[in-house]
Each structure stands twice: as C-alpha cells, then as structure tokens.
N, C-alpha and C positions, 0 to 999 in steps of 0.2 A: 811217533806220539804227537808230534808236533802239528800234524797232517789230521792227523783225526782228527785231535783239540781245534783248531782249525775249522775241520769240514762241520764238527759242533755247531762252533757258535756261529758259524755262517746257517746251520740249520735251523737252530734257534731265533736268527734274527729275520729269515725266510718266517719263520712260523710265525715271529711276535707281530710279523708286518700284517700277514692274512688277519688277525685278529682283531689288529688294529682296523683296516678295511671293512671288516663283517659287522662290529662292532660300533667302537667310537666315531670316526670317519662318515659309516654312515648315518648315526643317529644326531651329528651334527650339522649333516647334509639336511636332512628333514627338518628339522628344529630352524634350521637358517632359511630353506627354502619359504616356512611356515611366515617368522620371522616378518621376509621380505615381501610375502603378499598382504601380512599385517600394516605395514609401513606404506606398499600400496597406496591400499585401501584406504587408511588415515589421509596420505596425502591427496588422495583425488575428491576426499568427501573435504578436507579442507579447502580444498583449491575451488569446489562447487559453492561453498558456504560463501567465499574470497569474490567469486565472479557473481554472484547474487546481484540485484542490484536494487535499489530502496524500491524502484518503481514495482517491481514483484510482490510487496506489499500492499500495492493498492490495489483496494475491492476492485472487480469487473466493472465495466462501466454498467450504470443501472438503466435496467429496460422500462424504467417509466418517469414522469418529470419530477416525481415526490416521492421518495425514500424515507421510510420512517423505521429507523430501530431501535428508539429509546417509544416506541406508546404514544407520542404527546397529543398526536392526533387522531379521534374518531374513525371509523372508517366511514363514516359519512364526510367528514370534513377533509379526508385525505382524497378520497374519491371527486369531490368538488372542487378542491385545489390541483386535482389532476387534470382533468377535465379543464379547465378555466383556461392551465399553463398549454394542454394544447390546440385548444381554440386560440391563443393569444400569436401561436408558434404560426398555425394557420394562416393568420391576419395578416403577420407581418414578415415571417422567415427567421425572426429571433426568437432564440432559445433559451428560458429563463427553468434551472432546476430547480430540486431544494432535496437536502441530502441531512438528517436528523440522525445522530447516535448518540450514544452515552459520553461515550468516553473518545478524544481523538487516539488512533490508532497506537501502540505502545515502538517507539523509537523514532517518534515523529514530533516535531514541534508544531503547531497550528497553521502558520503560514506555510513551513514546509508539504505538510499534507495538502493542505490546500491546494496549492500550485502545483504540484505532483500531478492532486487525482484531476485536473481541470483541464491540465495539460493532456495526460492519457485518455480521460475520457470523451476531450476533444469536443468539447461544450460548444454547440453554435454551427452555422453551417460552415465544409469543407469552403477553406479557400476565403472566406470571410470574417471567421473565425468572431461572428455574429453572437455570443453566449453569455450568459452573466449564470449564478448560481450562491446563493445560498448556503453557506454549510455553517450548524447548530450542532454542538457539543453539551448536551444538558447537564451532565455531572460535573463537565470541566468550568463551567460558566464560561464559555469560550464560542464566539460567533466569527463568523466573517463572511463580507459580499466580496465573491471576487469575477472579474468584467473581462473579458475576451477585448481586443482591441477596436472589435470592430462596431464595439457599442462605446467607447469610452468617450467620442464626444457626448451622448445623451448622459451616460451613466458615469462620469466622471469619481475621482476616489471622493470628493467631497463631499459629492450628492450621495453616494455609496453613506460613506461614514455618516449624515444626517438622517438618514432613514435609519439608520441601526439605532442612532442617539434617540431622534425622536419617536419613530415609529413601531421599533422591537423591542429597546432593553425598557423602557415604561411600562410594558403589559409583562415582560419577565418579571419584569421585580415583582408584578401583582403573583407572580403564579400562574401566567395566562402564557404559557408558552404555545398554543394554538393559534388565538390571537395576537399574539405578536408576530409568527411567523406567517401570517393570512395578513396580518398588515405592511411586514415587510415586503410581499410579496406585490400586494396593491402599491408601494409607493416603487419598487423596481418597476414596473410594469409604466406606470407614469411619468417614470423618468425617461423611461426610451421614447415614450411618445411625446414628449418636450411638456409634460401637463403636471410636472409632478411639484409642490407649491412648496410641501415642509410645514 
C-alpha cells in the first residue's frame, strides 16, 4: 500500500508539474517577454528624447537673406530687402540676414536661440565667420543684433545696441515694424562700411 500511495502522489505531482508548464509557466513567459520589449521600447525612446540636443530645434538654416514669419513685411519690401542684402553680400563678402517670427521658439530663451541658430546657420563666410543677423520676435517684443567675430571691429556690441535704441525700437513703438527693420538693416549695413553716424 505504501508503494502504490507512493507511486500516487509521485503521479500526481508528475501531472501537476505538465500543468503547471502548459499553463501558468507559460502565460507568464509571454506576459514577461511582452513586459520586457515594453520596458525596451520606453527605455530606448527615453534614451532618444535624453540624447536630443537643443540645437535640433533650430529651424534649417534659411535659403534666403530675409525670413518673414510673422507678415510684417510686404512682399514687395521683403523682395527689396532681399535683393539689397545680396547685392550688399556681393560688394563686400559680408553677410547680413534678418530672420522675423512671432514668437522666439518655446524652450529657448532669446539669447540662447539666438547664438544657437547663428552658430548652426553659420552666418558669414566659412573661415571668416564675416556675418551679423538680425532676429525680431514681434509678439515677444524681443529683438537682437547678433555679429560673427569677423565683423565685430565695424559692428561692435555698442554700435549694435545704438541701432536697435536709435534706429528699430522708435519706428516699433510707432507700429512700423517694416520700417524699423529696413532701418536697422541700413544702419548695420553702414556700420560695417565704417559710415554709420547714429
């Protein structure tokens, strides 16, 4: 009796094992496998998000010297202001932009954007790094001239900041954001050529 009872529950536990296998075992194999491509997947789109880098947010560089995405200028007076910037480029081998949006990009501070896109877009010729630009913020009230090094004896930050004082934020205040930036752009332009008065 002993042998039989025995050879039982050795039966029994031969059997409870297959069950367990066929069953729980493996629907916890699945579930865990599932699980772990889950966790993957979280960590590798984290790790993408992680290795980003701010500069991926700056626009392309732009295929022409005047960028307008807030309106402010005509397509006449964009087209002239085009035009003028690369006759000017011609003349001399400096590169003056002007880059207009509404709003500065969202996780950016003004200067930071600035220097970013100036940097990436590599304003001015290679190796001289001959560029100054322009960038106008119309919803943010937020301006800045920023000068490549290889202008910064003509364009110094002074003469920079006197053109915005005198020559931009005057005709903004009017409402004349056209005219302000068609002024800023005359008195940049005069500054590189040592002509520019204030």
């Amino acid at each position: 009796r002993r042998s039989t009872s025995a050879s039982s529950r050795l039966l029994r536990r031969r059997s409870e094992r297959r069950e367990e296998s066929t069953t729980g075992r493996r629907g916890v194999g699945v579930t865990g496998r599932r699980a772990a491509a889950l966790a993957a997947a979280l960590f590798f789109a984290a790790a993408g998000l992680l290795a980003a880098s701010p500069d991926d947010k700056i626009p392309p560089a732009p295929g022409r010297y005047v960028t307008d995405r807030a309106g402010v200028l005509s397509p006449d007076r964009a087209e002239a202001l085009n035009t003028r910037l690369e006759q000017y480029e011609k003349e001399t081998s400096n590169q003056i932009i002007v880059w207009i949006d509404r709003r500065i990009p969202e996780g950016f501070v003004l200067e930071d954007f600035v220097v970013r896109a100036f940097k990436k877009w590599g304003v001015g010729q290679k190796g001289t790094n001959n560029g100054a630009a322009l960038f106008v913020f119309v919803d943010d009230r937020k301006m800045r001239i920023e000068v490549g090094y290889g202008l910064e004896g003509s364009l110094p930050d002074i003469t920079a900041h006197r053109i915005q004082e005198e020559e931009i934020l005057p005709r903004f205040r009017d409402n004349d954001y056209a005219g302000g930036i068609e002024a800023g752009v005359a008195g940049m332009i005069a500054a590189t050529k040592g002509e520019y008065k204030g």
